[in-house]
C-alpha positions as CSV (number, residue, x, y, z in Angstrom):
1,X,107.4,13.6,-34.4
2,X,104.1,14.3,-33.0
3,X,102.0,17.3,-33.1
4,X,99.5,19.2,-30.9
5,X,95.9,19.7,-31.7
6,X,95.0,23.2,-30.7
7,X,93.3,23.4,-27.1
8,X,90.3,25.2,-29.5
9,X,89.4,22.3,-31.6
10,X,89.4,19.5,-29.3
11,X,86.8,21.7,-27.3
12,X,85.0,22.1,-30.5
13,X,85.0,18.3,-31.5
14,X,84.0,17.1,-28.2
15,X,81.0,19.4,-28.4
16,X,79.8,18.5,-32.0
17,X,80.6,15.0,-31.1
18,X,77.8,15.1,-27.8
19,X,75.5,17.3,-29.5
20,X,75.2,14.4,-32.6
21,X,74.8,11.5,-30.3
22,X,71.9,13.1,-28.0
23,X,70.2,14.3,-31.5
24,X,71.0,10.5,-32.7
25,X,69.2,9.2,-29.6
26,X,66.5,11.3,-29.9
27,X,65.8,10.2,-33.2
28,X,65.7,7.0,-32.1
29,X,63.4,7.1,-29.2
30,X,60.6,9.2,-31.1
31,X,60.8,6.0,-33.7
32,X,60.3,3.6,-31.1
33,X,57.3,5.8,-29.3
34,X,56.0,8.0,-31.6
35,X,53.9,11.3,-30.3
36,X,50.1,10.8,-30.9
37,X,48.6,13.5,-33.5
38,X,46.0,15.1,-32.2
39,X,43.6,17.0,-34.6
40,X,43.4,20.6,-33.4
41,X,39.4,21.0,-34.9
42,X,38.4,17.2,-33.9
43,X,35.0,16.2,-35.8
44,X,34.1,14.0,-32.5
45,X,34.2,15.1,-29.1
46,X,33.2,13.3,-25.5
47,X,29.4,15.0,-25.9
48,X,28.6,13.9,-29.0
49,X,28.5,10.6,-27.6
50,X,27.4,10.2,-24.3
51,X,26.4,7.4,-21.9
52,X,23.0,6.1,-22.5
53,X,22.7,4.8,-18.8
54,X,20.8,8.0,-17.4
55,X,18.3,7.0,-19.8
56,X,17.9,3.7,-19.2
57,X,17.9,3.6,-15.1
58,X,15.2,6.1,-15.9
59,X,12.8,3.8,-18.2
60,X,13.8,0.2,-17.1
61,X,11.9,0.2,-13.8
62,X,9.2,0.5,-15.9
63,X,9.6,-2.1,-18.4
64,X,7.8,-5.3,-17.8
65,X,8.4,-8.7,-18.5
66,X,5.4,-10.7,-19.7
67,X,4.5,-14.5,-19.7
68,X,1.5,-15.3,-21.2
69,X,-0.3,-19.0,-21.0
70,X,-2.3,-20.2,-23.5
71,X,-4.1,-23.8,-23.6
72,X,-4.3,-24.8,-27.3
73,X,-5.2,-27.9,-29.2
74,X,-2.5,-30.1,-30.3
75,X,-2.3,-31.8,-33.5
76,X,-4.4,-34.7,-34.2
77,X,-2.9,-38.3,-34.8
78,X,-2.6,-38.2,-38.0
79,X,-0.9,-34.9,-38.4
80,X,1.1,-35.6,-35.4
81,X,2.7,-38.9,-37.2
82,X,3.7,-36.7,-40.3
83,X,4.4,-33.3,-38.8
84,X,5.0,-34.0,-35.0
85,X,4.0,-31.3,-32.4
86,X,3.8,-27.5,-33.8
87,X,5.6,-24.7,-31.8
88,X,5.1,-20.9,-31.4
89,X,5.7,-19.3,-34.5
90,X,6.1,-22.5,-36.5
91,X,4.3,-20.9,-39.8
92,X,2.8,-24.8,-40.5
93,X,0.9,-24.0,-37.0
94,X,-0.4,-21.1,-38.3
95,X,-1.1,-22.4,-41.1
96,X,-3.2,-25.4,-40.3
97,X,-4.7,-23.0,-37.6
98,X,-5.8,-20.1,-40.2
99,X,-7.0,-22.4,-42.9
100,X,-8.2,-26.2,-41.0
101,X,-10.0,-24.6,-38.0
102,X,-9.0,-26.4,-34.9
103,X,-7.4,-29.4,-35.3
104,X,-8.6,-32.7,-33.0
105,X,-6.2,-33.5,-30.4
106,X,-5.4,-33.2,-26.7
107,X,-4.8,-29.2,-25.4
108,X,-1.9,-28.7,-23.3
109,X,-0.7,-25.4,-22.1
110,X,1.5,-22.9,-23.9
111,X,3.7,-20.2,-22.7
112,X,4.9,-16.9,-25.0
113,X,6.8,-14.3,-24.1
114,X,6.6,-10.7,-24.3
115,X,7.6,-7.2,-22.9
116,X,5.5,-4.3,-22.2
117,X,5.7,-0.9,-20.2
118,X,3.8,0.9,-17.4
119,X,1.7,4.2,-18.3
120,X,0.1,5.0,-14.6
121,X,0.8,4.0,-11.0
122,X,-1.9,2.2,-10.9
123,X,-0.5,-0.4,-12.5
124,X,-1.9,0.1,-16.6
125,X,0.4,-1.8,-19.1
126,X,0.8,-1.0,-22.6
127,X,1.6,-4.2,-25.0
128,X,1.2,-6.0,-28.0
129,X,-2.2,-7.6,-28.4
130,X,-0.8,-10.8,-29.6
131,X,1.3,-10.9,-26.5
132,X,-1.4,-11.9,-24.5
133,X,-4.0,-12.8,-26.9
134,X,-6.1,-16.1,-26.0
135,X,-3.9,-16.1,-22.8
136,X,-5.9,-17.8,-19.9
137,X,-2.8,-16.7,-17.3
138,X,-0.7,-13.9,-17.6
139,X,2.6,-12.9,-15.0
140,X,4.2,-9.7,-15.1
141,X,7.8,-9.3,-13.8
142,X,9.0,-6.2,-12.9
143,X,13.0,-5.0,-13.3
144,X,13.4,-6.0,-9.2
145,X,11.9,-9.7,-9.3
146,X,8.6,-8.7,-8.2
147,X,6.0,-10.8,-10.1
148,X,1.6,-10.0,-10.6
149,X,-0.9,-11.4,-12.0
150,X,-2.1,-9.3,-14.7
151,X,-5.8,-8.9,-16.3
152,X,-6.9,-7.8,-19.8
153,X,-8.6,-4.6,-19.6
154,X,-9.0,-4.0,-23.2
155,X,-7.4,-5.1,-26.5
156,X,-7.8,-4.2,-30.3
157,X,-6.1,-6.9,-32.9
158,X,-6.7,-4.5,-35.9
159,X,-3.3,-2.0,-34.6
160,X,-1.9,-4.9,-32.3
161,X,-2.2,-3.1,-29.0
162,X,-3.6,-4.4,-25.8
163,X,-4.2,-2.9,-22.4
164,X,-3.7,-5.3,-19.1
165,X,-3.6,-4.2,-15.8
166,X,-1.7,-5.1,-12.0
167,X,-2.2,-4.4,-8.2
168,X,0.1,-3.2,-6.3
169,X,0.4,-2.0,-2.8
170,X,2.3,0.7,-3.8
171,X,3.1,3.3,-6.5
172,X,4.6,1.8,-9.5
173,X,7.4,3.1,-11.8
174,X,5.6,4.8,-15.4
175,X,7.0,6.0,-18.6
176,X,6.7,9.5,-20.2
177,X,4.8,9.3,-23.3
178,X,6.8,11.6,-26.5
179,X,5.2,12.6,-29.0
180,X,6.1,10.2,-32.1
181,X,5.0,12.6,-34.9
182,X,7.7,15.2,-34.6
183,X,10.1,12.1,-35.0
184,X,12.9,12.5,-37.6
185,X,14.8,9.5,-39.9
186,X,18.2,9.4,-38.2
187,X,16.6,10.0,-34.9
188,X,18.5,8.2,-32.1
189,X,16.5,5.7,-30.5
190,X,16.5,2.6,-27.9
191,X,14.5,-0.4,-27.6
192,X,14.0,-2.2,-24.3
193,X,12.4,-5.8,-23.7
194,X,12.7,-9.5,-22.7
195,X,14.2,-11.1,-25.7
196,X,14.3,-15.2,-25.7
197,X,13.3,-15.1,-21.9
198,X,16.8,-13.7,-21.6
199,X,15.5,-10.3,-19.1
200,X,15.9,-7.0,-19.2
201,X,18.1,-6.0,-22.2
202,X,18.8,-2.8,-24.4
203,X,19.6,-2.6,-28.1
204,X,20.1,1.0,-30.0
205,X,19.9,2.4,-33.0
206,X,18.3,5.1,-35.5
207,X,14.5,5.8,-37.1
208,X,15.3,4.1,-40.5
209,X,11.6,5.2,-42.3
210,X,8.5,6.2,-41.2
211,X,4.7,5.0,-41.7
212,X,6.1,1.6,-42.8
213,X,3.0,0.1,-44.3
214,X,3.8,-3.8,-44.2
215,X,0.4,-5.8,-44.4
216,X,0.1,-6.4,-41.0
217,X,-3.5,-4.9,-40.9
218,X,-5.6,-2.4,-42.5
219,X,-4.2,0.5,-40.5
220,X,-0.4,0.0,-41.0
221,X,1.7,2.8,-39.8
222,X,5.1,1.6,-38.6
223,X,8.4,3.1,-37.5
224,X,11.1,0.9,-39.1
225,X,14.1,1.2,-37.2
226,X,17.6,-0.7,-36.8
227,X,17.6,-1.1,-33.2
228,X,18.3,-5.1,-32.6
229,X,14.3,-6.3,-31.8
230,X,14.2,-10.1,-31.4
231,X,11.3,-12.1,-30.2
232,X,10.5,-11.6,-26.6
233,X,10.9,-7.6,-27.4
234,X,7.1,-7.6,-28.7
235,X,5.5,-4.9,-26.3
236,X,8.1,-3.3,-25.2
237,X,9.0,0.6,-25.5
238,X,10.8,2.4,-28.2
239,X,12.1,4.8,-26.6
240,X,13.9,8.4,-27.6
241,X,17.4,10.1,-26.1
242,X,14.8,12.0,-23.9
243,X,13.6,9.2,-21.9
244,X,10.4,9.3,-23.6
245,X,8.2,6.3,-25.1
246,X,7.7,7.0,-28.9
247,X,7.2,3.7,-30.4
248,X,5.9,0.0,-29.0
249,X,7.9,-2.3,-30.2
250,X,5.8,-5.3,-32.7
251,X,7.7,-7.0,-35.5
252,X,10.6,-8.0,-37.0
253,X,11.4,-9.2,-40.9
254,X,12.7,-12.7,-39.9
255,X,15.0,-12.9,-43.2
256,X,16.8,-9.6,-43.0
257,X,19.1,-7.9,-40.5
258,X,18.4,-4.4,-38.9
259,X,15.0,-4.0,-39.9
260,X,12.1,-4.0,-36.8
261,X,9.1,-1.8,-36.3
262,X,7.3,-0.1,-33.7
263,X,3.5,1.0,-33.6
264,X,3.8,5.1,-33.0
265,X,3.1,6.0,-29.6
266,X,0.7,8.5,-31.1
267,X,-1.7,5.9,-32.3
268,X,-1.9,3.9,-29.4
269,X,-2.3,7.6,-27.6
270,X,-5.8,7.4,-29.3
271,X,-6.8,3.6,-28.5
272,X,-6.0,3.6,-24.4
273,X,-8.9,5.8,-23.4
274,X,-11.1,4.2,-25.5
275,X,-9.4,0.1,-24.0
276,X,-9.7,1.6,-20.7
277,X,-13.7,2.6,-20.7
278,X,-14.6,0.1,-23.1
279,X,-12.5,-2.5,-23.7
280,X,-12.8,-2.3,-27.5
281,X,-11.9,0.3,-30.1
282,X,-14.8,2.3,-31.8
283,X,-13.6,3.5,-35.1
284,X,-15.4,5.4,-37.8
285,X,-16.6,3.7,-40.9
286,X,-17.3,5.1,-44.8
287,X,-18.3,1.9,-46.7
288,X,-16.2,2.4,-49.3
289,X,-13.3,-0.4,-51.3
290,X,-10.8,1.4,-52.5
291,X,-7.4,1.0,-54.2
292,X,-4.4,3.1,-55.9
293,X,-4.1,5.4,-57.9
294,X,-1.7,4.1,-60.6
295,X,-0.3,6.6,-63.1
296,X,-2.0,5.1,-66.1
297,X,-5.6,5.7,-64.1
298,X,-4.7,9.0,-63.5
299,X,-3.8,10.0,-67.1
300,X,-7.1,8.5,-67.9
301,X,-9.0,9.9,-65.1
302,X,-7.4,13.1,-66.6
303,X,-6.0,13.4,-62.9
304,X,-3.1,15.5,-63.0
305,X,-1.1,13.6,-60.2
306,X,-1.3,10.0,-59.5
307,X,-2.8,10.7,-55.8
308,X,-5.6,9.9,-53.8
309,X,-7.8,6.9,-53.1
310,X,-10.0,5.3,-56.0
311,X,-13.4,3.9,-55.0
312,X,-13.4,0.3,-56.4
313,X,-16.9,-0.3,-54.8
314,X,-19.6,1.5,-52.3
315,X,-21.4,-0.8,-49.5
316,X,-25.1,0.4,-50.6
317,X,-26.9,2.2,-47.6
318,X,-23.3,2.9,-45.6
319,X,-22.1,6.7,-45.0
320,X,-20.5,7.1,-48.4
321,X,-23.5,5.7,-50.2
322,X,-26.0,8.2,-48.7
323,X,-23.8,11.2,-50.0
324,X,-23.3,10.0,-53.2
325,X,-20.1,8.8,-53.6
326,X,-19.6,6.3,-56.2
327,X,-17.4,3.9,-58.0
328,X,-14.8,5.2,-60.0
329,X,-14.4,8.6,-57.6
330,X,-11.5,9.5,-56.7
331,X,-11.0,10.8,-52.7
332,X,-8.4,13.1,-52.4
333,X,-8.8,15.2,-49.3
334,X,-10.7,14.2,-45.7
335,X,-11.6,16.4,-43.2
336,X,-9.2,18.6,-44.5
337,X,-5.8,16.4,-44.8
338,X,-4.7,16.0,-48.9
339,X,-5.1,12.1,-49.6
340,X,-1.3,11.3,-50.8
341,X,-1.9,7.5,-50.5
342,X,-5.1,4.8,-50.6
343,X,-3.9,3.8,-47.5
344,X,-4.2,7.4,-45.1
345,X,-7.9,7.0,-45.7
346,X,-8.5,4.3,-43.4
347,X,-6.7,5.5,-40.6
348,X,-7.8,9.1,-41.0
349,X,-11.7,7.5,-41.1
350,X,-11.2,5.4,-38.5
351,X,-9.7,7.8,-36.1
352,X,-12.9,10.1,-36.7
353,X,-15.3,9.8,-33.9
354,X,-18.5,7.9,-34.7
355,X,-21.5,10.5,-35.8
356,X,-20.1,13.8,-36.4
357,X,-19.9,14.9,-39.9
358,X,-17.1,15.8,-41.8
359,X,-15.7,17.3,-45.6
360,X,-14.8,14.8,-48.2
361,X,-13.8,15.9,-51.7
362,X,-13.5,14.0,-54.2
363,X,-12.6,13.8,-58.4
364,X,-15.1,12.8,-60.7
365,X,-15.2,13.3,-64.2
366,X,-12.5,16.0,-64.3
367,X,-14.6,18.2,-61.6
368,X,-14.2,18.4,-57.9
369,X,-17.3,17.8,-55.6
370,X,-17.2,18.5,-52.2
371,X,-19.6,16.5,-50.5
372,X,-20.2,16.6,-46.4
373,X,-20.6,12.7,-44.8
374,X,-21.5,11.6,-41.6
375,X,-19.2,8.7,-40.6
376,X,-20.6,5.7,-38.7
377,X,-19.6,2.7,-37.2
378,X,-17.3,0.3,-38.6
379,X,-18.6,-3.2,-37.3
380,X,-16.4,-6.3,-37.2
381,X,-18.8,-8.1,-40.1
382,X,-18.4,-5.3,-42.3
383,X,-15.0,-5.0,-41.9
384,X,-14.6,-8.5,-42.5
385,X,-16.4,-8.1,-45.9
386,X,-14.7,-5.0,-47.2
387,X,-11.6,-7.0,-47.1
388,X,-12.3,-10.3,-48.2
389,X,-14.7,-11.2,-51.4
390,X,-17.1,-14.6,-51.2
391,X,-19.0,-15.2,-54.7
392,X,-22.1,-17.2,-53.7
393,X,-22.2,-19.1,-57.1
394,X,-18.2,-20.0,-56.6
395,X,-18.5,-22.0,-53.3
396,X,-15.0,-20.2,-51.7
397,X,-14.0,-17.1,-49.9
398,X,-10.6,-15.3,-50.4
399,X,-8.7,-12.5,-49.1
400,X,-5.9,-10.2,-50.1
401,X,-2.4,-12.3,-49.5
402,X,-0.5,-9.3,-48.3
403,X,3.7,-9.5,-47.5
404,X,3.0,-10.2,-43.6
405,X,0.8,-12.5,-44.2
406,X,3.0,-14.3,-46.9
407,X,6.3,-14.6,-44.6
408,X,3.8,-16.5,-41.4
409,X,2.2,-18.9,-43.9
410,X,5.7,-19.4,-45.2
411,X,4.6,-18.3,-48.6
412,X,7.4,-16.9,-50.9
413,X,5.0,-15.1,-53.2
414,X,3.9,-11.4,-52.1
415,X,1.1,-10.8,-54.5
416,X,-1.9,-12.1,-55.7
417,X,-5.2,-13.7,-53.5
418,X,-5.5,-16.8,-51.3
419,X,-8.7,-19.1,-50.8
420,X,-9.5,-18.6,-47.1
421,X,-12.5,-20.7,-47.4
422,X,-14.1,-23.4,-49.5
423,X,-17.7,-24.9,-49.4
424,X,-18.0,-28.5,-49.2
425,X,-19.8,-30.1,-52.1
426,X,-20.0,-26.3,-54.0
427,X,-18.5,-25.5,-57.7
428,X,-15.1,-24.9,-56.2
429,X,-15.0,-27.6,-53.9
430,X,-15.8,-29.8,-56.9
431,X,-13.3,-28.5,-59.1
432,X,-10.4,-29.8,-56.2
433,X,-9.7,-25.9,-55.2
434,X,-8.3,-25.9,-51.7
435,X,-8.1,-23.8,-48.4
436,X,-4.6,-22.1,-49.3
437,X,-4.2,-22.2,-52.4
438,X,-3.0,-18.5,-54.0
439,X,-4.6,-17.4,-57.0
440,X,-2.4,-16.3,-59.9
441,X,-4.6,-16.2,-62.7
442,X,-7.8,-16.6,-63.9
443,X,-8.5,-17.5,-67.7
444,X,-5.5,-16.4,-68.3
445,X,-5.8,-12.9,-66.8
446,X,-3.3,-12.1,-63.9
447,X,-4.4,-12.0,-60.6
448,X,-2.3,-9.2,-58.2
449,X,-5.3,-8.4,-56.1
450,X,-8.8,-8.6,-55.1
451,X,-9.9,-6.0,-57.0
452,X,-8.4,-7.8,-60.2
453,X,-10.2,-10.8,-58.6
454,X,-13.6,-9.3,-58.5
455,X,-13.4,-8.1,-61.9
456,X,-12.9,-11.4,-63.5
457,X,-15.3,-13.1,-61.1
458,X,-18.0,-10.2,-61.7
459,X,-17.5,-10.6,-66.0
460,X,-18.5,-14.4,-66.0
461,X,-22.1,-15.6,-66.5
462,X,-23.9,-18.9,-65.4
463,X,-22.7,-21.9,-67.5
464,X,-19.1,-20.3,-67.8
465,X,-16.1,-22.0,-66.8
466,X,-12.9,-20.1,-65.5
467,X,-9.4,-21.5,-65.8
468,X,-7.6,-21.2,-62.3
469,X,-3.6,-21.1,-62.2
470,X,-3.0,-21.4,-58.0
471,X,0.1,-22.2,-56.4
472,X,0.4,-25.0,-53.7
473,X,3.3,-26.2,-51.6
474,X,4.2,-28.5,-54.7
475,X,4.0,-26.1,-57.3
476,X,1.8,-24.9,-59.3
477,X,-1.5,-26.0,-61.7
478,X,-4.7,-25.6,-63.6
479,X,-8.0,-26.2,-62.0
480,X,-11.3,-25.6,-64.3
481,X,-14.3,-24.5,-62.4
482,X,-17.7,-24.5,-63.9
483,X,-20.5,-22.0,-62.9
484,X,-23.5,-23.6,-62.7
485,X,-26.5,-23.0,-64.7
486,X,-29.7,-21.3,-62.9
């Protein structure tokens, strides 16, 4: 006997059972295609990130490719049966060039490559110096294929920076110039140039440091930054989210990754006037050697903080010597600007115009003197002796081996001083000292720099013999040099 379900409940069970299979579907399509969460306070938005190509169809017009020929010397015979033919940037080029003069051989002509940027519609470039240094032909390639022949109006190897020039017969494209002082670490910034031959190309990145000093030359002041610089970029603009040039783009640490540098635009701001009407770079001159301030010289100085520049030595008759300053002073303020580091000095001098006087205080004895000096001219010769040191009675000549100088001789040690120069049939050419040979000690005393060299060097008498430790490229040993009597 069967029975009736109630009209009611089957209603009711029909219902339930639709309303479970739709939710059951549901389910199973929000698996299969989940809803994407988005944040409702986002820490990114489209802004904060925007294109960078308003920028660059801004600048690149007026970024230059440069080819540079240069007719060198190849090697000789017998260095080309051992070593065969050197190319650019081969650090045994540089060093048989730096330390054996030119070697015999047939010249032949060489091509580099570099980048660079136009400042005036006229046709003024701004780029490295060693770009187009010793160049006998250089091309310049503009963004649309156009090609010039270029001319050097000025250059100045001590910052790197050079000045060449075009003609056109029309108005060229030209960069704004920033201002690279009011430059922040973290700073967004791109770098344009010709990298391997390749063209045109951008890289980006951020400031990493700033006044970078990395032994380049005696008035290092870099921007370090991570933007991808290669060879071939050498020249070219650094260049801020504004469209303005704040950096020129120089060198690169060929071991590591992310770490370039760039000359601030402000620096070369203060060497084009002076390229352009002269061709050369005057800079003002103190005749003083200086070094650090260590900690253990200022506690003994009785200096409070271990600041400043310390004069190791005065050039008798220069600007420094007719005030009065002397060895063992301490310079810690010029023309008004606190001396934090030995190395400000220089480029604070040296941006001073030749003639006009100016405040320099220094610490001597636990007092401070103010004393008022009236900078001259610093001439090639005399810069070349304040930063090398040549004993007469030794027979050699030897400079400061700084890092950048190091890493192109392909020298692993960063310290210490190398023999630049020896005199044939003198003390040190007799004891079997050589041209590139680093110094590490000297009877026994450690050799870090050229002022540790002169004091050892200044000490000795006639008849005394100094023990030499020096590296060479297979290792290291002991040479014995004997000063001669009078």
């Amino acid at each position: 006997m069967s029975r009736k379900i109630p009209l009611w409940l089957a209603v009711s069970l029909v219902i339930f059972s639709l309303t479970t299979c739709v939710v059951w579907l549901t389910g199973m399509k929000s698996t299969h295609n989940p809803s994407p969460v988005v944040p409702s306070n986002p820490i990114y938005s489209k802004s904060d990130f925007p294109s960078l190509a308003s920028i660059i169809s801004q600048v690149a017009p007026a970024v230059v490719n440069i080819s540079a020929v240069k007719v060198v010397r190849g090697p000789g015979p017998v260095f080309k049966y051992f070593f065969g033919p050197f190319e650019e940037g081969d650090p045994f080029k540089e060093f048989f060039e730096r330390f054996f003069g030119d070697i015999p051989g047939r010249e032949f002509r060489q091509k580099s490559l570099g980048s660079g940027f136009i400042i005036s519609k006229d046709g003024y470039i701004l780029t490295n110096n060693h770009v187009v240094e010793k160049a006998t032909e250089i091309r310049v390639r503009l963004l649309d294929k156009e090609e010039f022949e270029a001319k050097v109006i000025g250059k100045d190897p001590k910052t790197d920076i050079a000045l060449i020039k075009i003609k056109a017969n029309h108005n060229l494209s030209t960069v704004t110039l920033g201002n690279s002082d009011t430059l922040r670490v973290g700073d967004w910034v791109i770098a344009i140039g010709n990298p391997f031959g390749l063209g045109h190309t951008v890289t980006a990145g951020i400031i990493s440091a700033k006044e970078r000093i990395i032994g380049a030359g005696p008035y290092d002041n870099f921007l370090q930054t991570d933007a991808a610089i290669n060879p071939g970029n050498s020249g070219g603009p650094l260049v801020n989210f504004k469209g303005e040039v704040i950096g020129i783009n120089t060198a690169i640490v060929a071991q590591a990754q992310g770490i370039g540098f760039a000359i601030p635009i402000n620096m070369a701001k203060n060497i084009v006037s002076q390229l352009k009407e002269k061709g050369r770079v005057m800079r003002g001159w103190l005749g003083v050697m200086i070094q650090e301030v260590t900690p253990d010289i200022a506690q003994a100085l009785g200096l409070k903080e271990a600041k400043g520049a310390l004069v190791a030595d005065v050039t008798p008759g220069s600007p420094a010597d007719k005030v009065d300053i002397r060895r063992g002073d301490i310079i810690i303020e010029y023309n008004g600007h606190k001396i934090e580091e030995m190395n400000e000095l220089p480029r604070l001098v040296a941006n001073t115009p030749v003639g006009t006087k100016k405040p320099v205080k220094v610490w001597r004895g636990g007092e401070i003197k103010e004393l008022i000096v009236k900078v001259g001219e610093l001439e090639e010769e005399v810069a070349r002796k304040e930063n090398e040191y040549a004993p007469k009675d030794l027979g050699l000549r030897v400079e400061a081996l700084t890092p950048y100088l190091a890493q192109r001789l392909g020298i692993k040690r960063l310290q210490g001083v190398i023999i630049t120069s020896v005199v044939a049939g003198g003390p040190a050419y007799e004891a079997g000292l050589k041209r590139g040979d680093v110094i590490l000690k000297i009877n026994n005393r450690s050799i870090k720099n050229l002022t540790d060299y002169q004091k050892v060097v200044k000490s000795v008498k006639p008849g005394d013999t100094l023990l030499f430790l020096v590296e060479r490229s297979e290792g290291t040993l002991f040479v014995a040099l004997k000063i001669p009597k009078d």
